[in-house]
N, C-alpha and C positions, 0 to 999 in steps of 0.2 A: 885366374878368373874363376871363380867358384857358381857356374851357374846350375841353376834350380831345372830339373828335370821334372812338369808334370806329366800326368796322365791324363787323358782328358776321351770323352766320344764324339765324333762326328756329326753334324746333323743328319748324316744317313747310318748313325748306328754303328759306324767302324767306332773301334779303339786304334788311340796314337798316342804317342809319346812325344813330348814338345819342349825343347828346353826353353826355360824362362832367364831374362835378364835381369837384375835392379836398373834403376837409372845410372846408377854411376856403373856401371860394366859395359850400357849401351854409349855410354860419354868417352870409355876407354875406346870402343868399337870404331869409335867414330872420330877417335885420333884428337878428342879435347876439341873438333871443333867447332861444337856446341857444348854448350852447360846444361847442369840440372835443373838450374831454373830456366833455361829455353824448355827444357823436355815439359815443365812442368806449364809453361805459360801455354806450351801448344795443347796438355790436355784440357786446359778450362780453355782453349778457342777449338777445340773437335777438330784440332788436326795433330799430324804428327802420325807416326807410328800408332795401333790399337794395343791400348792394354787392359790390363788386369789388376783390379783392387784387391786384396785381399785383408780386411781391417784397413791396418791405417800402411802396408807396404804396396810398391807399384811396381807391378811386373812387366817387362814385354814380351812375348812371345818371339821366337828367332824368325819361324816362320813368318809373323808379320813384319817383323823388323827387315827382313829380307824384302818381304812385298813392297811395304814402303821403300827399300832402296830401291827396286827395279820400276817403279813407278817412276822414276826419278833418272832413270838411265834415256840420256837423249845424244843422238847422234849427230844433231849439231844446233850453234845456238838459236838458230831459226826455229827450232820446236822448242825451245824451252817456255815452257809455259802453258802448252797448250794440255786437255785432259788425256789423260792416259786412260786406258780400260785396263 
């Protein structure tokens, strides 16, 4: 997996380093099971993981990618669905 290391600042001014995804390395992440065109349908409906345009490539952030997975962690199927903070 050849992922993309930015550099990036905080909104309080720190510097971080953040490794970035393509869509298809998050499709590998994700054990094929979703597609690229899922990744791509959830960015024109403003959900999914937060990414990054840069021209015409689509990055994710691991850090987000993570977020969104932990958003997603439920302890049983009685909460699924409800919002997470």
């Amino acid at each position: 997996m050849a992922v993309i290391s930015v550099s990036d600042t905080t909104s309080e001014g720190e510097h971080r380093n953040d490794e970035r995804l393509t869509p298809d390395e998050l499709v590998a992440r994700w054990k094929h099971r979703v597609n690229t065109k899922t990744l791509a349908n959830w960015r024109s409906l403003g959900s999914g993981p937060r990414f990054t345009r840069i021209g015409n490539r689509i990055l994710y952030s691991l850090s987000a990618v993570m977020d969104y997975e932990e958003r997603r962690d439920y302890g049983s199927t009685k909460d699924y669905g409800k919002e997470k903070n």
